[in-house]
ROVO-799682 format. One line per 4 residues: number of its first residue (from 1); their letters; for each residue x, y, z of C-alpha. Coordinates in nm, 2 decimals. Each point is the difference from the previous one (the first is absolute). Layout:
<zanus>
NUM = A = X,Y,Z  ...
</zanus>
This chain:
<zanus>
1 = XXXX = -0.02,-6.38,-6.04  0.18,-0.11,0.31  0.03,-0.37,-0.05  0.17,0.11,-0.33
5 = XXXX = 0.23,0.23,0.18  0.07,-0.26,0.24  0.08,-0.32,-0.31  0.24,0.26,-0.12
9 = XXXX = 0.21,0.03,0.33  -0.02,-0.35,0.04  0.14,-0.03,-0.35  0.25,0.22,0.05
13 = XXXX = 0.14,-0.09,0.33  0.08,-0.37,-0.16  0.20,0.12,-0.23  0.36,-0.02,0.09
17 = XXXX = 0.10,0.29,-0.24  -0.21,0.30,0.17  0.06,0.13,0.40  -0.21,0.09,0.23
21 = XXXX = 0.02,0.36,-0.10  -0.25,0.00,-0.24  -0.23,0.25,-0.05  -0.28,-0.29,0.05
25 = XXXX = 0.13,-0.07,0.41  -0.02,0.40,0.05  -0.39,-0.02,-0.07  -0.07,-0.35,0.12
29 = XXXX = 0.18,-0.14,0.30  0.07,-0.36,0.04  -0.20,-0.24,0.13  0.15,-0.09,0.33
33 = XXXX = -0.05,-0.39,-0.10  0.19,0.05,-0.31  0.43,-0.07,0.02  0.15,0.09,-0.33
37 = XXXX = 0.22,-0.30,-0.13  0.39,0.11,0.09  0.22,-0.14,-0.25  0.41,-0.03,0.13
41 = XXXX = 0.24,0.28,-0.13  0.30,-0.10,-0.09  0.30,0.14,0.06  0.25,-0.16,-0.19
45 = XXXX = 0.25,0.26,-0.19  0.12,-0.10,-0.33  0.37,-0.15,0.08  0.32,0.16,-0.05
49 = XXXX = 0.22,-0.09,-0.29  0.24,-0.29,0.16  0.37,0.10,-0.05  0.18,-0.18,-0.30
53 = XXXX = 0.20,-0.33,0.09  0.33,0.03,0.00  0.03,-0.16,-0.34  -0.23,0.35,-0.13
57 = XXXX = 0.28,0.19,0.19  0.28,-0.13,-0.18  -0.12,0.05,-0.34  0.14,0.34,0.01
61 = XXXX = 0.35,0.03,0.08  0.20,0.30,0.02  0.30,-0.01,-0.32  0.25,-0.16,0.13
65 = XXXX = 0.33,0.09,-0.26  0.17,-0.39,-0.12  0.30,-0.07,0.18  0.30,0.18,-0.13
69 = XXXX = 0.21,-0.20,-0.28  0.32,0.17,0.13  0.19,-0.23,0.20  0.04,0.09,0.39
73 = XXXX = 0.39,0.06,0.00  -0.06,0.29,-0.36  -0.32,0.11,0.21  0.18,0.35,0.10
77 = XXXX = 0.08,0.09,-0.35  -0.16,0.22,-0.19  0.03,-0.02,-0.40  0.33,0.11,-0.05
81 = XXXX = 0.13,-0.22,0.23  -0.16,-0.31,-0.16  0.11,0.10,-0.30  0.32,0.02,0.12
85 = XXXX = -0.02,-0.35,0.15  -0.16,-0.13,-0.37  0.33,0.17,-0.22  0.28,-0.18,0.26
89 = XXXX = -0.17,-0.28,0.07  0.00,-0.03,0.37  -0.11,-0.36,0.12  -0.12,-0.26,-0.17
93 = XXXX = -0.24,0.00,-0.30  -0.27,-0.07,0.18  0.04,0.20,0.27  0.04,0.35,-0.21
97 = XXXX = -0.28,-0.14,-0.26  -0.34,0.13,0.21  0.17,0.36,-0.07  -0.07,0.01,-0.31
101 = XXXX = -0.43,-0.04,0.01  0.03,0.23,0.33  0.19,0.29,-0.28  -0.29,-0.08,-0.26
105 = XXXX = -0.31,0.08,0.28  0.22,0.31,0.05  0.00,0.10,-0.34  0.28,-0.07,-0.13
109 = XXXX = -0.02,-0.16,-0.38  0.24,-0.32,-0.12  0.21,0.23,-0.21  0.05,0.25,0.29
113 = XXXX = 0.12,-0.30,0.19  0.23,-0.14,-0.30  0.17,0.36,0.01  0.06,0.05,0.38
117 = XXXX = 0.11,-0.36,0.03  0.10,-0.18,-0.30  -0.22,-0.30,0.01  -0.21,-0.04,-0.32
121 = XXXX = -0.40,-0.05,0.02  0.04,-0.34,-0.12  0.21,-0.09,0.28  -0.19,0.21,0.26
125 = XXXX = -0.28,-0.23,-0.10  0.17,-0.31,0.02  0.13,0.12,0.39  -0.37,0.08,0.06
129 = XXXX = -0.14,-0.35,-0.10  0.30,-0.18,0.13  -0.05,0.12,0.35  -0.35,-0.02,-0.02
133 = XXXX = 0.06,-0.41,-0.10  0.26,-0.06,0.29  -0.25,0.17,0.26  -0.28,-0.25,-0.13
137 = XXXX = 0.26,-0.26,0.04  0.13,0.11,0.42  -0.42,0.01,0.00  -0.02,-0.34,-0.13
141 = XXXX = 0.26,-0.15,0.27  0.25,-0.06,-0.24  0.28,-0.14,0.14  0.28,0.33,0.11
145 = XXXX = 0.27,-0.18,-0.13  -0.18,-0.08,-0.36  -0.10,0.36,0.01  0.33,0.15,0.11
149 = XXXX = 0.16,-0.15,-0.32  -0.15,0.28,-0.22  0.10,0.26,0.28  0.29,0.10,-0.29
153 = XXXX = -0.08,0.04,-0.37  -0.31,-0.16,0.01  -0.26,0.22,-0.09  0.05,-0.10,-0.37
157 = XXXX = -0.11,-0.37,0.11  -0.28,0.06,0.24  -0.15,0.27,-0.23  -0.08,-0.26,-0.26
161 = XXXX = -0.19,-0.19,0.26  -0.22,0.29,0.02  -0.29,-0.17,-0.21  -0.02,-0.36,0.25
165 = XXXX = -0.17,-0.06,0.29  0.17,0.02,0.37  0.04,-0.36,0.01  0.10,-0.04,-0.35
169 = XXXX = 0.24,0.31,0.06  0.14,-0.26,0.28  0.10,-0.25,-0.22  0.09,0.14,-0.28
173 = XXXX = 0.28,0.21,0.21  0.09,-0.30,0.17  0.10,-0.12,-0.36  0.17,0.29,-0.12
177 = XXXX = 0.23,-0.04,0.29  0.06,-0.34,-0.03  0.06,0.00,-0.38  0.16,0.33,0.01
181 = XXXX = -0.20,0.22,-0.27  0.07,0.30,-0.12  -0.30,0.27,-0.12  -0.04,-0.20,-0.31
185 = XXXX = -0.04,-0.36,0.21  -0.24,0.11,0.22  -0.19,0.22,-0.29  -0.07,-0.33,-0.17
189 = XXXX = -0.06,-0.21,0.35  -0.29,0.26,0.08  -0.19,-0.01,-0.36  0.04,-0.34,0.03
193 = XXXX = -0.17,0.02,0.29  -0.26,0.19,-0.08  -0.05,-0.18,-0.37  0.01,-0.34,0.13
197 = XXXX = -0.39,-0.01,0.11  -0.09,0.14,-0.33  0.14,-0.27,-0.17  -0.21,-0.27,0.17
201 = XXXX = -0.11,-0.28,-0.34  0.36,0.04,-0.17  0.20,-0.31,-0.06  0.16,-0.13,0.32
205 = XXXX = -0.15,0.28,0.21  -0.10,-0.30,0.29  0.39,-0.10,-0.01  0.07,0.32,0.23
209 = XXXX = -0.07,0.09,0.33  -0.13,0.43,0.01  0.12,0.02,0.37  0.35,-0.07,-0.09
213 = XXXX = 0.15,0.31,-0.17  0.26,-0.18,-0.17  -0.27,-0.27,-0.18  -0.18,0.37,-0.09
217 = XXXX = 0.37,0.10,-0.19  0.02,-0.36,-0.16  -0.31,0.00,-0.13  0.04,0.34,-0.15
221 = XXXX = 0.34,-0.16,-0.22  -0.19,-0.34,-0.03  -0.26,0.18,-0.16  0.23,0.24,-0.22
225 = XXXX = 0.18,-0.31,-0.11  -0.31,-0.10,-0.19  0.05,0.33,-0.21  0.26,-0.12,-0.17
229 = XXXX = 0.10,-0.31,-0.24  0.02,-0.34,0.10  0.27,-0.07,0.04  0.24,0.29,0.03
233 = XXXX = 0.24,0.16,0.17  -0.21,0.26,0.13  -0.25,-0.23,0.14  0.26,-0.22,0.16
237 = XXXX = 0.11,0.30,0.17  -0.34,0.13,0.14  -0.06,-0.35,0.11  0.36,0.03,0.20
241 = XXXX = -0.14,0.30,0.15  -0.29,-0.15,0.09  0.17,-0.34,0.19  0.23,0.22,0.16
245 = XXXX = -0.28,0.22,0.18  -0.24,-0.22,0.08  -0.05,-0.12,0.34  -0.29,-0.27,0.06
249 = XXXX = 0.10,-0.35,-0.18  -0.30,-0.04,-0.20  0.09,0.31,-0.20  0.37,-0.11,-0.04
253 = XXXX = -0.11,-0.34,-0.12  -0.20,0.18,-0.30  0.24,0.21,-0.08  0.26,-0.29,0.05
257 = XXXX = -0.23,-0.19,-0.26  -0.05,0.28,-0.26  0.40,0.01,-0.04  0.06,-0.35,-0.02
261 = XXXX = -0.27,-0.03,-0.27  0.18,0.33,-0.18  0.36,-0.20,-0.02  -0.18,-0.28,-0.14
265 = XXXX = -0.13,0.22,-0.28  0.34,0.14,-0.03  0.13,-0.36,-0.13  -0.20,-0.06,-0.26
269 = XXXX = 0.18,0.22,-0.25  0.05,-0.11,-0.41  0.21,0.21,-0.21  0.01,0.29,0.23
273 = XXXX = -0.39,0.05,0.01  -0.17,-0.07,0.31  -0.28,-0.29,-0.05  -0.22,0.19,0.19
277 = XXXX = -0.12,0.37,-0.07  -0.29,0.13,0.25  -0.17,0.34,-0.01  -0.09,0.12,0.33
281 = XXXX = -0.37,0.08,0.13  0.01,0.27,0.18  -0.35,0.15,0.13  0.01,0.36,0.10
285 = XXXX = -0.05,0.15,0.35  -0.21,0.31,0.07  0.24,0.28,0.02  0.29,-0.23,-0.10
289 = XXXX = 0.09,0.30,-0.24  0.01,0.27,0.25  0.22,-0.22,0.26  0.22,-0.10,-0.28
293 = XXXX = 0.37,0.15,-0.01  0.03,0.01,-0.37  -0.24,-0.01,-0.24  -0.03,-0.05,-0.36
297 = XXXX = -0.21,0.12,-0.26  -0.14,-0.20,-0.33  -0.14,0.04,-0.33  -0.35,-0.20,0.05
301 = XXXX = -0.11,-0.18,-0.39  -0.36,-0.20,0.01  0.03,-0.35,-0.06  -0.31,0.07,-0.32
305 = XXXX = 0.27,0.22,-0.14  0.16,-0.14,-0.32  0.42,0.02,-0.02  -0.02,0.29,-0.21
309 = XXXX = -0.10,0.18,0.28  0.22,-0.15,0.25  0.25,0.14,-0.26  -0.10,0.33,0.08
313 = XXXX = 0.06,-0.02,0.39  0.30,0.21,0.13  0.33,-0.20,0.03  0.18,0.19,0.23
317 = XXXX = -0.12,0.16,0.35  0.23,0.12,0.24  -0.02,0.27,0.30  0.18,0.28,-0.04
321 = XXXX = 0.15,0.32,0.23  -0.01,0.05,0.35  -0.39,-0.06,0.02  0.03,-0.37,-0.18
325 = XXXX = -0.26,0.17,-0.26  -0.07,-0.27,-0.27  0.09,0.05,-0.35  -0.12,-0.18,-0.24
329 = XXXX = 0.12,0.00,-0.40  -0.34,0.02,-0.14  -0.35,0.11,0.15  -0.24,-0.33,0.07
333 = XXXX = -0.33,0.04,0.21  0.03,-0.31,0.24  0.26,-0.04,0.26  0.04,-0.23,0.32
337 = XXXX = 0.19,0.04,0.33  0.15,-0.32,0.18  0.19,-0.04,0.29  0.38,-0.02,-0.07
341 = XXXX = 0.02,-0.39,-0.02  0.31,-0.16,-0.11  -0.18,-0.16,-0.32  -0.10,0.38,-0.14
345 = XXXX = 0.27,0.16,0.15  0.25,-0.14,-0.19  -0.22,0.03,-0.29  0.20,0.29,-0.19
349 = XXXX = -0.13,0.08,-0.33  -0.31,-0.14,-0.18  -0.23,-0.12,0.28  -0.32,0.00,-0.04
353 = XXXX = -0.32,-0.12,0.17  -0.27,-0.15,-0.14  -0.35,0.02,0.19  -0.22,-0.32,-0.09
357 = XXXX = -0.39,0.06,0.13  -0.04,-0.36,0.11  0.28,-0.24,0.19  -0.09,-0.28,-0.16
361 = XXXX = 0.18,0.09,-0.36  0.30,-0.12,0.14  0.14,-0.29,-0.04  -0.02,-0.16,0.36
365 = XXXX = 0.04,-0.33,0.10  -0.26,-0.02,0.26  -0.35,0.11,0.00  -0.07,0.00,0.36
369 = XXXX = 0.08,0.36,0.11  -0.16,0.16,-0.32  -0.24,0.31,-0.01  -0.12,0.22,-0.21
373 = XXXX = 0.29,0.28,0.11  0.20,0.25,-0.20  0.38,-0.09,-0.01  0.30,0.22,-0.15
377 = XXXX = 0.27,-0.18,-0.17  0.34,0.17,0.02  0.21,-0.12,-0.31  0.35,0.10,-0.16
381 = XXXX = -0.01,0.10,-0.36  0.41,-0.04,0.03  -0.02,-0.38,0.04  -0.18,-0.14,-0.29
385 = XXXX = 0.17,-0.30,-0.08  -0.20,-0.32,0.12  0.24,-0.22,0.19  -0.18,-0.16,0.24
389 = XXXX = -0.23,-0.25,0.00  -0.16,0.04,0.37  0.05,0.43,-0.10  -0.32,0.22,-0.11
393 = XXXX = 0.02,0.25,-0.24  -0.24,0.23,-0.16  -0.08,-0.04,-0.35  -0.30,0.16,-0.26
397 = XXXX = -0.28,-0.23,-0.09  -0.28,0.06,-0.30  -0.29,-0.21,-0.02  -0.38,0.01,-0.07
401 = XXXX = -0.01,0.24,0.28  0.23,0.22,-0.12  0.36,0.07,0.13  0.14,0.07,0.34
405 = XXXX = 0.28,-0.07,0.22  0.04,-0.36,0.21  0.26,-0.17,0.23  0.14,-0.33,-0.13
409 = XXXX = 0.23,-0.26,0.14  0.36,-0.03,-0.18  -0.07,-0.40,-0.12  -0.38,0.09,-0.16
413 = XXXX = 0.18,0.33,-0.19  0.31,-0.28,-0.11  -0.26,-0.28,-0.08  -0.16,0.25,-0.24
417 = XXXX = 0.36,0.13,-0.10  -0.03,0.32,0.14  0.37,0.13,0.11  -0.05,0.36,0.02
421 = XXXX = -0.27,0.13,0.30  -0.13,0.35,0.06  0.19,0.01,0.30  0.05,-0.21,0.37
425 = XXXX = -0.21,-0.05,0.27  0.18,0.10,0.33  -0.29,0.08,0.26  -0.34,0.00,0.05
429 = XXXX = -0.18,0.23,0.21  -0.37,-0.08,0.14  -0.23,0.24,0.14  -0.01,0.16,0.40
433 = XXXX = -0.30,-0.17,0.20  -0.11,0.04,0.32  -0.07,-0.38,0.01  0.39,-0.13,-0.05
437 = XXXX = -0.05,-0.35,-0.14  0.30,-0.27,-0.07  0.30,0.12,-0.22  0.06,-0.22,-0.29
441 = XXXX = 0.27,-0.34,0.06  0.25,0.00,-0.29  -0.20,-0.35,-0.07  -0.31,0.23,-0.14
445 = XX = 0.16,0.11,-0.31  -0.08,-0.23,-0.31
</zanus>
């Protein structure tokens, strides 16, 4: 019994977990040769949290209000004194402009303002934007003097900058200066501008340099020149605008080049009828409707539609009342809006366009730039007569297949004796792409 009492303590005093306060030791003293194994305690807290770095610290900020649009010399006046300021005009445009977004964080509403002071919400707008464009510009180190010229009367110029970059905004009021725009001018340098990378694949696109604002404006007119016939007056003129504005000597040579080949045309009249009739290409941009100043709007006929139908398409469309609301003479189901190019605009009555499935129906002379792409064909029912022989004109065909509408050249429809046409061809419009590939040369018609 005791040498089983004793294997017990022993077992007992090894383990680490138990002390020597078992009930075991109080019966059954050590043995005086026995040293219980002492294990070291540690002491070792659990550490504090360390403080957060400074970067932790600045993560929370206390609000801090933005900086006050007011100028420092209108900083003392309360609203009615701004207002006050805004309806005599005291100081320079620029310089009473901030007063206007420091009214709206106030409360106040554009038509409040309009009524205390007189200037319209279109206008405070244009202030707004306008300062806002000739503070980007002090930003941009612009130099004073450039800047200074727009110090009087010109928040109409800088607020059509509004859309460029700084450094484009730079140039381009660099140019209105030196060329002396008005609103207009430097509403047509900016889209340019803007429009000129978009463009990138159309003809003579490489000729022009986009950091020169004034290549931006050429090409825009080089570019709008292709819209109308060749030759013509109108096209001589854009071209005119074009030289004029450009600033790099590559573009001027191109353009130089495109109106010495127009007066060439321009000599090779017989009998009062030019020798050469071309119908401009025109592919459309995406949102080239929406950006468009004027607009018009088209009775759409399918080219597998015989001329009995095409009969049946409204002659006359015009816009109508204050709202420009279309009015038609009769109902029809398919209609097209174009951008206000000179070929439809001086359509009048009886255009029509006619919306072939495939590209390749036409007559072209080339084959190269083909694919299988819808195409509208913008004719005039008023000008049937076929006089030319380099003209197209849109006639009714029946065959095997049955009958439909197709685009002919003046000498095939005289060959076959053919002296009345459905109407002429004056433009034809491609489809928007994001891809922009080569416009067609007057060279690619047949």
């Amino acid at each position: 019994m005791l040498s089983v009492t004793t294997n017990t303590f022993k077992l007992i005093i090894s383990s680490p977990i138990h002390s020597t306060t078992n009930f075991l030791t109080t019966h059954q003293p050590p043995s005086p040769n026995l040293k219980p194994s002492l294990r070291p305690i540690s002491a070792t807290l659990i550490p504090a949290p360390t403080p957060p770095s400074n970067q932790q610290q600045q993560l929370y900020q206390p609000f801090r209000p933005p900086p006050s649009p007011v100028p420092s010399q209108f900083k003392s006046l309360d609203a009615a004194g701004r207002l006050d300021v805004l309806a005599s005009r005291l100081g320079l445009w620029f310089e009473y402009a901030p007063l206007i977004p420091s009214l709206y964080q106030e409360g106040f509403a554009s038509p409040s303002i309009e009524e205390y002071t007189g200037i319209s919400g279109v206008e405070q707008n244009r202030l707004v934007v306008a300062a806002q464009v000739r503070e980007s510009l002090v930003q941009s180190n612009t130099d004073p003097d450039l800047v200074a010229e727009f110090d009087t009367g010109g928040a109409e110029l800088l607020y059509e900058l509004r859309l460029l970059s700084a450094a484009q905004r730079a140039a381009a009021a660099r140019f209105i200066i030196e060329n002396r725009f008005d609103a207009k001018g430097a509403q047509d340098l900016a889209r340019a501008m803007k429009d000129y990378p978009r463009r990138r694949g159309d003809r003579g696109w490489d000729f022009f340099d986009y950091s020169l604002p004034g290549d931006c404006l050429s090409f825009m007119y080089y570019r709008q020149s292709r819209e109308h016939q060749n030759p013509s007056s109108e096209r001589t003129a854009a071209l005119q605008q074009a030289l004029e504005v450009a600033e790099s000597e590559k573009a001027k040579g191109e353009v130089s080049r495109e109106l010495e080949g127009d007066s060439e045309k321009k000599g090779g009249k017989e009998d009062g009828v030019e020798g050469t009739v071309r119908v401009p290409v025109v592919r459309m941009k995406i949102g080239e409707v929406a950006e468009a100043s004027s607009v018009v709007v088209l009775p759409v006929c399918r080219a597998e539609e015989s001329e009995a139908e095409l009969l049946e398409v409204p002659w006359e469309c015009k816009s109508k009342g204050e709202f420009g609301v279309v009015v038609s003479e009769k109902g029809w189901k398919r209609w097209v809006v174009l951008p206000g190019w000179e070929p439809v605009a001086g359509l009048g009555n009886g255009g029509v366009v006619v919306a072939f499935g495939d590209a390749r129906a036409l007559p072209w002379k080339t084959k190269r730039w083909y694919k299988e792409e819808p195409v509208l064909v913008v004719a005039d029912r008023g000008r049937k007569e076929v006089k030319a022989d380099d003209g197209f004109y849109l006639v009714n065909v029946a065959d095997d297949n049955g009958a439909g509408l197709k685009i002919e050249r003046g000498l095939s429809l005289k060959e076959a004796g053919v002296e009345e046409s459905l109407g002429t061809v004056v433009l034809v419009v491609r489809p928007p792409k994001e891809e922009i590939d080569d416009q067609l040369s007057d060279e690619d018609w047949e």
